[in-house]
C-alpha positions as CSV (number, residue, x, y, z in Angstrom):
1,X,-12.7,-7.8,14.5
2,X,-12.7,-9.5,11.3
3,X,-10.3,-10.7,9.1
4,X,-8.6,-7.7,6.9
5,X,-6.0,-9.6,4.1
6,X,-9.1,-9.9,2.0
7,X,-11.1,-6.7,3.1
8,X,-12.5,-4.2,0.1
9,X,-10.7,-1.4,2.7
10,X,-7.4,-3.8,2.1
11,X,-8.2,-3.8,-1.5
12,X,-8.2,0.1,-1.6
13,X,-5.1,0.2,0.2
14,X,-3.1,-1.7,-2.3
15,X,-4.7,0.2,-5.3
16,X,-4.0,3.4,-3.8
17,X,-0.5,2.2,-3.2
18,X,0.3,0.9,-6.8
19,X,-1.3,4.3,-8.3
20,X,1.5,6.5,-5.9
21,X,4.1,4.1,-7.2
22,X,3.0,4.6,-10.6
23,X,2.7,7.9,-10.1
24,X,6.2,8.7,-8.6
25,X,7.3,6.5,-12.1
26,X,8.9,3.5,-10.6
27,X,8.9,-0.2,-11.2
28,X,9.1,-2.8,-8.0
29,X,12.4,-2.7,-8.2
30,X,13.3,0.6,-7.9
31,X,11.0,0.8,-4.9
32,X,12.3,-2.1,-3.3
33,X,15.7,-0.7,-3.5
34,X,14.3,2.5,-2.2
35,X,13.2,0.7,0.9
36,X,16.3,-1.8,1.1
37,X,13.9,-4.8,0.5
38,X,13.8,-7.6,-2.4
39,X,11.2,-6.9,-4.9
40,X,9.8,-9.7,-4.0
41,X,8.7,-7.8,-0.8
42,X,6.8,-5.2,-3.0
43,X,5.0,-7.7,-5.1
44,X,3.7,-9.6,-2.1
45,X,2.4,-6.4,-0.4
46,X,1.1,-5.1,-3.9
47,X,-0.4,-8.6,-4.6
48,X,-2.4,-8.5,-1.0
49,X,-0.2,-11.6,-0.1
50,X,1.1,-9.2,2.4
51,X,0.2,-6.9,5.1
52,X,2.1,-3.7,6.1
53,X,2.5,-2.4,9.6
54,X,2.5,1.2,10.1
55,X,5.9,1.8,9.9
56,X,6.2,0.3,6.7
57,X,3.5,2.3,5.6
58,X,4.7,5.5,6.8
59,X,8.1,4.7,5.1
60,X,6.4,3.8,1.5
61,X,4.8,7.5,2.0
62,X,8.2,9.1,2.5
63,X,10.1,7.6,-0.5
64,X,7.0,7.8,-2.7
65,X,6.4,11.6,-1.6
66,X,2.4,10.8,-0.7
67,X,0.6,12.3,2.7
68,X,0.1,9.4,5.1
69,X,-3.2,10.9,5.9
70,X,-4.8,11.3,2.2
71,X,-4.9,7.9,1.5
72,X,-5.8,6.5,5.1
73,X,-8.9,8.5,4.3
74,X,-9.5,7.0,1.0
75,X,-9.3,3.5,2.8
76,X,-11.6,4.9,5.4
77,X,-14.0,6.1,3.1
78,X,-13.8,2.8,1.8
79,X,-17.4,0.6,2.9
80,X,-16.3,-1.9,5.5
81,X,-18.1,-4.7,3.9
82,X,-19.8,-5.1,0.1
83,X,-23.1,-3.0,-0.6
């Protein structure tokens, strides 16, 4: 298995994320506080300094209102390696 911080599918991820942040109209902060983390927390994981485990992930879905599922087939679709 090869490494994943860096991946273009790790990449997506964190694009997709902002976006649905975006989206749902809050800063960092807001979402941070949303999740009872530091901001700091957010900005690493929307930097790619950080990875999320599922649960993580699966709580960013619920207090951003996305499907779980929609964007892990975005990622998916997403090439493994550069063209």
């Amino acid at each position: 298995m090869s490494k994943t911080l860096r991946s273009l599918r790790q990449q997506r991820l964190i694009e997709l994320l902002v976006e649905r942040r975006k989206q749902a109209g809050l800063s960092q902060a807001v979402l941070a506080d949303k999740l009872g983390r530091y901001q700091s927390v957010v900005a690493a994981i929307e930097s790619g300094g950080r990875r999320l485990d599922v649960v993580e992930f699966l709580e960013l879905a619920e207090v951003l209102g996305f499907d779980p599922h929609e964007i892990l087939d975005l990622v998916r679709a997403t090439p493994r390696r550069p063209a």
